[in-house]
N, C-alpha and C positions, 0 to 999 in steps of 0.2 A: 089734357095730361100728355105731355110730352117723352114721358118716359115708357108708355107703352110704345110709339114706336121705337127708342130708343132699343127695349128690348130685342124688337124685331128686326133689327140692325144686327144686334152684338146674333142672334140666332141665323141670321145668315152669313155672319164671318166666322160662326162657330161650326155652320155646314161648309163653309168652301174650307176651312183648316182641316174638318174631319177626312176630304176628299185627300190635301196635299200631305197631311202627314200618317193618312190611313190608322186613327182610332174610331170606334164605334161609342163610345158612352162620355158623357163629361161628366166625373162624379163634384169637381167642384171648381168654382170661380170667382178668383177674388180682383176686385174695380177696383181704381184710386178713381173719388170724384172729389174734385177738388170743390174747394168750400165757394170757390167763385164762377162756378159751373153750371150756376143754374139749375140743378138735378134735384128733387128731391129724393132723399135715399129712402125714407119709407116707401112714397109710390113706386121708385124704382123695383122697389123687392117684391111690391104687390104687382105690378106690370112683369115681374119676371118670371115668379111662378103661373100669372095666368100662359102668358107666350111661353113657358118650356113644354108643356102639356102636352107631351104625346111625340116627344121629340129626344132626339139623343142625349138632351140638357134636363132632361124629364126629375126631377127628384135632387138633381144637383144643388150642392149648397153653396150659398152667395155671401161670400163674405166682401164690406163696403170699406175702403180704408179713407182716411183722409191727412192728407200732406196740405200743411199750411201754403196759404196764399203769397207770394211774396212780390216783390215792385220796387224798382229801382227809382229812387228818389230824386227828379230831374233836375233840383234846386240843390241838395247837398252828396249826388252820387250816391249816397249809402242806401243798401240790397236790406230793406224793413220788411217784417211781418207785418199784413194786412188785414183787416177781417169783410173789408165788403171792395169796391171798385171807388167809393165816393168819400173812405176814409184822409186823413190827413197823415203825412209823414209823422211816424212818433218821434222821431230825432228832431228836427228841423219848422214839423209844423208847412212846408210845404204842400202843395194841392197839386201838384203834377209831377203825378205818377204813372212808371210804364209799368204795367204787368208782367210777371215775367216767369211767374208759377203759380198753381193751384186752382186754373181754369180750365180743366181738360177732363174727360173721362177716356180713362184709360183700360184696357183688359193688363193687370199685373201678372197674376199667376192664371194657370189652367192646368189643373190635375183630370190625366183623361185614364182611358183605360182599352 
């Protein structure tokens, strides 16, 4: 399960942010995991409450969003919505495809206090 350390990633760029912008508590934090990120968002939430536990992210709430996949279609140019890496172009039917959104985990917002 990859998203426990994931966790313990995002809780050490959440202790060096609390050093450079000097807050003490993070009451909430919301992820873009894009749909072709590999991440599962439930393990994600269960890896997050166990790693915030006893830490300044202690009790904060995690809100997951998701921004569609998108890939630029190298037979007909046109910017298509995706649902996996191995999909075909809906326009064209094409099979090579560049990716070009919705594969990243991202920290979006961060309400601190």
């Amino acid at each position: 399960m990859h998203e426990m350390s994931l966790c313990e990633s995002l809780l050490d760029i959440l202790k060096s942010e609390a050093e450079t912008a000097k807050f003490e508590k993070v009451k909430r934090i919301t992820l873009e995991v894009g749909p072709l990120s590999t991440v599962e968002p439930e393990a994600l939430r269960f890896g997050f409450d166990v790693v915030m536990r006893g830490s300044l992210a202690e009790g904060a709430r995690l809100d997951i969003v998701t921004e569609p996949a998108e890939a630029r279609c190298l037979s007909c140019f046109e910017l298509v919505s995706v649902s996996d890496r191995l999909s075909p172009c809906p326009k064209c039917g094409g099979t090579e495809l560049q990716i070009s959104g919705g594969d990243a985990l991202r920290i979006k917002e961060l309400e601190v206090s």
